[in-house]
C-alpha positions, -999 to 999 in steps of 0.1 A, spaced: 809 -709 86 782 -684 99 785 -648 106 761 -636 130 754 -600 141 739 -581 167 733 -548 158 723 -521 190 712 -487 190 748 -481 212 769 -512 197 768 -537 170 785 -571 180 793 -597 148 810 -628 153 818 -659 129 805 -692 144 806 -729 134 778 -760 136 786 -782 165 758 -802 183 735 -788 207 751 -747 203 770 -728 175 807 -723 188 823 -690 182 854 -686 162 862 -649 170 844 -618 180 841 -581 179 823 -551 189 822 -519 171 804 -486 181 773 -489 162 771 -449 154 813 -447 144 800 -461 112 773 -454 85 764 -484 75 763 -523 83 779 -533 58 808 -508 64 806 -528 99 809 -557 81 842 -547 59 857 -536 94 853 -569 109 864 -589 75 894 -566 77 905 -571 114 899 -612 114 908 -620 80 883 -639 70 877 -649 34 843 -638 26 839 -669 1 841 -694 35 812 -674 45 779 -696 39 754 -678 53 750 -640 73 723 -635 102 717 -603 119 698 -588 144 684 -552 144 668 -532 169 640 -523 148 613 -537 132 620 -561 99 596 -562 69 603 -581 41 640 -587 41 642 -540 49 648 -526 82 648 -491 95 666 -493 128 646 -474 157 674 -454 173 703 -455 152 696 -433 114 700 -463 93 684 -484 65 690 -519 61 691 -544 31 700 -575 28 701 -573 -7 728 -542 0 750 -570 25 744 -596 -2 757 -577 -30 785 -556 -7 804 -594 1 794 -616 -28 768 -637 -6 737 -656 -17 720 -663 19 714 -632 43 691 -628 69 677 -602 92 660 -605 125 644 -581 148 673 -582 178 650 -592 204 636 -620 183 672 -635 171 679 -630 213 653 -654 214 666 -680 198 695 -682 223 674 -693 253 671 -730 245 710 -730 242 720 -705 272 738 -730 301 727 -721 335 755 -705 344 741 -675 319 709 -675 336 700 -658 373 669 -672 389 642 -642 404 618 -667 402 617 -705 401 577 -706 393 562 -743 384 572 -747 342 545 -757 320 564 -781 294 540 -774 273 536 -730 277 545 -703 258 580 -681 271 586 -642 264 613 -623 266 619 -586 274 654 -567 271 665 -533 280 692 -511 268 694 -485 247 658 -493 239 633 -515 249 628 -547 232 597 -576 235 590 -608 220 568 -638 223 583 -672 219 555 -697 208 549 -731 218 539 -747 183 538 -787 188 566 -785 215 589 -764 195 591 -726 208 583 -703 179 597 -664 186 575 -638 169 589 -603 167 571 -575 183 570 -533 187 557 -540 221 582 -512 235 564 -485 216 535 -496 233 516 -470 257 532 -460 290 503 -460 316 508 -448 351 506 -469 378 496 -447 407 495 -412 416 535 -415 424 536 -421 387 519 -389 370 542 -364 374 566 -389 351 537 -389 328 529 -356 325 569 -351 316 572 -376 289 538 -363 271 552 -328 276 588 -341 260 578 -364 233 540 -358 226 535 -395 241 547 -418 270 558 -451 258 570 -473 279 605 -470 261 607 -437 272 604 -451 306 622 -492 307 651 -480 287 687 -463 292 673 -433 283 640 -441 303 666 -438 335 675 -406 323 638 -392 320 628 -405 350 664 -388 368 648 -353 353 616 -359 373 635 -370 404 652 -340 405 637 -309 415 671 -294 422 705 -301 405 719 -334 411 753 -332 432 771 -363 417 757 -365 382 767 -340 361 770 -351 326 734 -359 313 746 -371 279 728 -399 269 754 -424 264 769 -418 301 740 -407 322 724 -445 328 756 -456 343 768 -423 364 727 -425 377 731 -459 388 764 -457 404 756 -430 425 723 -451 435 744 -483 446 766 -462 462 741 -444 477 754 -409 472 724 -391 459 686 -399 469 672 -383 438 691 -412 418 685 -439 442 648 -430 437 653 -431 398 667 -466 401 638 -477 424 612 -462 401 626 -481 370 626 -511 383 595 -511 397 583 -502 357 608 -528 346 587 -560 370 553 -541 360 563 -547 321 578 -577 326 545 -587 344 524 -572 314 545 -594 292 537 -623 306 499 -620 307 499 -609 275 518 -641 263 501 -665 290 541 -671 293 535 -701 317 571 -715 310 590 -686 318 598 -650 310 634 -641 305 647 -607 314 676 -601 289 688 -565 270 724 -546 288 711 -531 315 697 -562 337 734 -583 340 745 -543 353 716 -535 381 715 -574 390 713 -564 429 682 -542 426 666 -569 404 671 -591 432 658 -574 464 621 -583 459 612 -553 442 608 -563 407 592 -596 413 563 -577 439 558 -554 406 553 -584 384 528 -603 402 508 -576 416 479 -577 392 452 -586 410 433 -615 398 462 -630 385 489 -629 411 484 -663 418 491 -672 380 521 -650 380 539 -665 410 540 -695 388 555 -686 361 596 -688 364 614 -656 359 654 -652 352 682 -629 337 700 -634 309 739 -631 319 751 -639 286 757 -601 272 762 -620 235 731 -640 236 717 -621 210 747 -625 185 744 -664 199 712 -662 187 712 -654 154 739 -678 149 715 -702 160 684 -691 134 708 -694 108 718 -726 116 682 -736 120 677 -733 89 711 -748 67 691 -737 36 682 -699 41 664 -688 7 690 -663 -17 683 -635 -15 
């Protein structure tokens, strides 16, 4: 038996999974509000506790964290943690334990996900033989390459989220000028990211908005885009239209950087949530318009990631990749 986890800046999902041909099945589930605990392996306990597992039927632990992994140590980006595996290993009596940046065990879902997890933006022309990527955003903003090695599709992990924010136009320096006043630097986290909605709502804004009132972090996002779909505030509406539009530009960027010729997947929480503004031609017009390469880009297929556990999939699948994960 596996346990796989998927560990957010907002929630960490864990699950215990068996081998079965083709995709691990899941034997139960959870999710636990990443910040009501201090730890993952206190996340751990709580899920051994509520399922009743025997930690000796355990053979192997995978997990994905949002942050980047270096030598079996992570330091999550937006949650204030530090992660072992030695300190999961010792904590449950486990010899094999593995940890994954979150997009990159994500990654390892997409040869598994059924079409019925997937959305088409794009159909495209697939090279058999090209290279995929995969972006994802929720609480942060999450890249990574997937590899064609010989046929088989390697992911590699990436920071590519923390990369530079450049603006797009003049509509876009204004947003600009905010994040380098706010954080010293625009990244393009600060912009394709729950709380990117929320910085870009502060620009759109030059009076008080009437329906969102609460600009908490964890609410904001969701109150924003509601009162977009509904239509009930044209500052918000404006905010949705501007993220997107950054969400297809990075998304194209993504893809020429990865010469992704057999698709780019568009995965993380928020995409499955704003499916109808992905899908009115906005995004896809940002992602190919980059001039001399539209051409190339209209080729390349394009679709969402419905499957909100694909990343807890996905680490199930790594560690069952690899039956022999090296004790740790």
């Amino acid at each position: 038996m596996i346990l796989a986890g998927d560990v957010g800046g907002t929630k960490t999902l864990l699950g215990l999974f068996e081998n079965t041909e083709g995709r691990p099945r899941a034997l139960a589930a959870s999710a636990f509000p990443t910040l009501d605990h201090d730890s993952l392996p206190a996340i751990v306990a709580a899920f051994v506790g509520e399922t009743g597992v025997s930690t000796d039927a355990v053979s192997a632990a995978c997990f994905g964290v949002a942050g980047p992994v270096i030598g079996g140590r992570a330091r999550l980006t937006n949650v204030p943690w530090s992660i072992e595996t030695r300190d999961v290993a010792d904590r449950f009596g486990w010899s094999r334990v593995m940890l994954l940046n979150d997009l990159e065990a994500m990654a390892f879902a997409i040869p598994v996900l059924l079409e019925s997890e997937l959305h088409l933006l794009q159909r495209g022309e697939p090279r058999l033989d090209g290279h995929m990527a995969l972006i994802a955003a929720g609480t942060g903003l999450g890249e990574v390459f997937l590899h064609n090695v010989n046929g088989r599709l390697i992911p590699a992990a990436s920071e590519g989220g923390h990369a530079d924010w450049a603006a797009r136009g003049e509509g876009d320096i204004d947003i600009l000028c905010s994040l380098q006043q706010r954080y010293g630097r625009a990244e393009v986290e600060q912009v394709v990211s729950g709380r990117g909605l929320l910085n870009l709502y502060r620009v759109m804004h030059a009076t008080p908005c009437p329906v969102v009132t609460d600009d908490d972090d964890r609410y904001a996002p969701a109150a924003i885009t509601a009162a977009a779909f509904d239509r009930r505030c044209r500052g918000c509406m404006e905010t949705l239209n501007v993220f997107v539009d950054a969400f297809g530009a990075e998304a194209g960027n993504l893809a020429l950087r990865t010469l992704a010729t057999a698709g780019v997947f568009v995965g993380g929480g928020i995409a499955p949530k704003i499916l109808p503004a992905l899908t009115d031609g906005r995004f896809m017009r940002a992602f190919v318009d980059k001039a001399p390469f539209t051409e190339l880009l209209e080729r390349i297929p394009v679709k969402v990631i419905l499957n909100e556990e694909a990343g807890l999939l996905g680490a199930a699948v790594r560690a069952l990749l690899d039956a022999s994960l090296e004790p740790v």
